[in-house]
C-alpha positions in Angstrom: -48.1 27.1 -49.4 -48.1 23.2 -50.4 -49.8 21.1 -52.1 -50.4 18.0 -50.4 -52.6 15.1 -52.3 -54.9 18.0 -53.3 -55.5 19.9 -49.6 -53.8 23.6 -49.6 -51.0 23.7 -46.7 -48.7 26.1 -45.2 -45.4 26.0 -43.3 -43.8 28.8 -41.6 -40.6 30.1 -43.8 -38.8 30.0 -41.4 -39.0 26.5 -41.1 -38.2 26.2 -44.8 -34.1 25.7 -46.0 -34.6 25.4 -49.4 -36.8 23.9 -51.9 -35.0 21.2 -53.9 -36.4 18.8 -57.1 -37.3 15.6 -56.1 -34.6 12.8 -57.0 -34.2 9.1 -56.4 -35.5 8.3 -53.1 -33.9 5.3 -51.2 -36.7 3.3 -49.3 -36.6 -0.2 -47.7 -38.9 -2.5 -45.5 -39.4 -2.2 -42.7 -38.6 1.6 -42.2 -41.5 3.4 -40.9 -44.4 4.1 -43.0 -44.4 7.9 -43.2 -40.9 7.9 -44.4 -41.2 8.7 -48.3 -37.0 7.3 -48.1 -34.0 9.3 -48.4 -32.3 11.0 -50.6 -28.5 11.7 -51.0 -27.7 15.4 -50.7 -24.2 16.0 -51.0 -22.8 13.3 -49.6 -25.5 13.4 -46.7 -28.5 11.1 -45.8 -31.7 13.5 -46.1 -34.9 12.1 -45.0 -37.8 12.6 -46.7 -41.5 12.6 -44.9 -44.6 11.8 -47.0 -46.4 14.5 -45.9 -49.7 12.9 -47.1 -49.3 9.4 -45.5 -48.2 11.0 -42.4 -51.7 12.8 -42.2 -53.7 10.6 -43.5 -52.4 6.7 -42.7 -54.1 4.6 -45.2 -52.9 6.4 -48.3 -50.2 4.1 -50.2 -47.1 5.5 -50.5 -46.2 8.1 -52.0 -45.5 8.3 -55.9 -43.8 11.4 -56.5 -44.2 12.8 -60.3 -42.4 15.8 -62.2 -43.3 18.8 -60.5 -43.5 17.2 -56.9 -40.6 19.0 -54.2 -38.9 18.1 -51.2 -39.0 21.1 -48.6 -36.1 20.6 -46.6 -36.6 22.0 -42.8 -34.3 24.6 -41.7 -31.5 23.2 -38.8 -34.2 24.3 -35.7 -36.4 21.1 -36.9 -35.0 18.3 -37.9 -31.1 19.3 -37.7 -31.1 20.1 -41.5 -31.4 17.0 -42.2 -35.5 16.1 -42.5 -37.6 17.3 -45.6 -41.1 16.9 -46.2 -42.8 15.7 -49.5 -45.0 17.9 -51.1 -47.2 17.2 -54.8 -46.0 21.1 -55.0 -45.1 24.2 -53.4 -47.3 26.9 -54.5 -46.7 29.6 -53.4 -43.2 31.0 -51.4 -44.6 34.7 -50.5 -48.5 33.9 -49.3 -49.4 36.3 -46.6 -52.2 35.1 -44.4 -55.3 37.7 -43.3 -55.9 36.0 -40.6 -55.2 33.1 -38.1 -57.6 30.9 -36.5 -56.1 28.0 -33.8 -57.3 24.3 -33.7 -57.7 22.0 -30.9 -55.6 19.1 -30.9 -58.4 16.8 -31.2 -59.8 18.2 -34.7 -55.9 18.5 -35.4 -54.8 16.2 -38.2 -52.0 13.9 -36.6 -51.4 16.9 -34.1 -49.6 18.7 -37.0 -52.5 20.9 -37.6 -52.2 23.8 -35.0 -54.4 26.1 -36.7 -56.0 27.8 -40.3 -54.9 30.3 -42.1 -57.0 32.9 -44.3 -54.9 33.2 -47.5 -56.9 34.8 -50.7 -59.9 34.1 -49.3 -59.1 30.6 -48.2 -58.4 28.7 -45.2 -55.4 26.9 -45.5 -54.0 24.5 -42.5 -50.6 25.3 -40.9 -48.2 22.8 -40.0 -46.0 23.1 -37.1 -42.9 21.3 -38.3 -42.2 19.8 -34.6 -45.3 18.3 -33.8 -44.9 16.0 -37.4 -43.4 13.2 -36.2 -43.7 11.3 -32.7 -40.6 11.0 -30.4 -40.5 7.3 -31.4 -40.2 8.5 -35.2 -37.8 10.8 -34.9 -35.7 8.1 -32.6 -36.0 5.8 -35.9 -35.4 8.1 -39.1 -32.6 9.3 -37.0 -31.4 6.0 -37.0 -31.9 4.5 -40.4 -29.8 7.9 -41.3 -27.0 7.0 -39.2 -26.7 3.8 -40.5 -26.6 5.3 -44.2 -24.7 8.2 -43.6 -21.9 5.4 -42.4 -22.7 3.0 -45.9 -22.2 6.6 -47.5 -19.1 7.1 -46.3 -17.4 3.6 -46.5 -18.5 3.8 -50.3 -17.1 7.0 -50.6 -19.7 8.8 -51.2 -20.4 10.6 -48.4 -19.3 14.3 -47.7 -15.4 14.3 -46.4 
């Protein structure tokens, strides 16, 4: 379970690699707006999603504090190399009662695919595929190519 600008959400874990401290983020105009920036993981370009912006377009951008996390996805979405922004994970072991599908036109960016009934709550569940369009994915995959090379040149990237 995350917390994301105040709303309760949860990914599958199997979606989840790991849950890593947020660090210097490396952002720069004109790189698309859901894109919190990247951060350098060993030697590697990961990009970082503002979870928050991404549902909900006319938030500023994100300002991550102290006890905010990057989730990064596991290699089936986003390669291994996409994480998502979160105010704070929760909760790594919530089991849900009960499930209850949405329609993609109540569904928050199409990211939404349904609620889940954790402790008496209903808490939204992401699917990790449907977060960013075709066009997005074309572009963060891009931008990380280009700094995977800068990496690398500088010597700073993984051998």
């Amino acid at each position: 379970m995350l917390d994301i600008a105040g709303v309760d959400m949860a990914l599958p874990m199997g979606a989840v690699a790991e849950i890593l401290p947020v660090t210097r983020f490396e952002r720069q105009a004109p790189w698309p707006k859901v894109l919190a920036g990247f951060m350098n993981r060993h030697g590697r370009p990961l990009a970082v999603i503002d979870l928050a912006r991404l549902l909900d377009p006319t938030r500023p951008p994100a300002s991550p504090e102290l006890y905010s996390h990057v989730v990064r996805l596991s290699a089936p979405h986003g390669g291994g190399d996409l994480a998502l922004l979160a105010d704070r994970v929760k909760d790594a072991e919530a089991e849900a009662e009960d499930f209850t599908p949405v329609s993609d036109s109540v569904s928050a960016n199409g990211a939404v695919i349904g609620n889940l009934l954790i402790l008496g709550r209903l808490v939204a569940l992401l699917d990790v595929d449907r977060l960013l369009l075709l066009e997005e994915q074309a572009r963060v995959a891009e931008i990380a190519e280009t700094l995977r090379a800068r990496l690398e040149a500088s010597g700073d990237g993984a051998p």
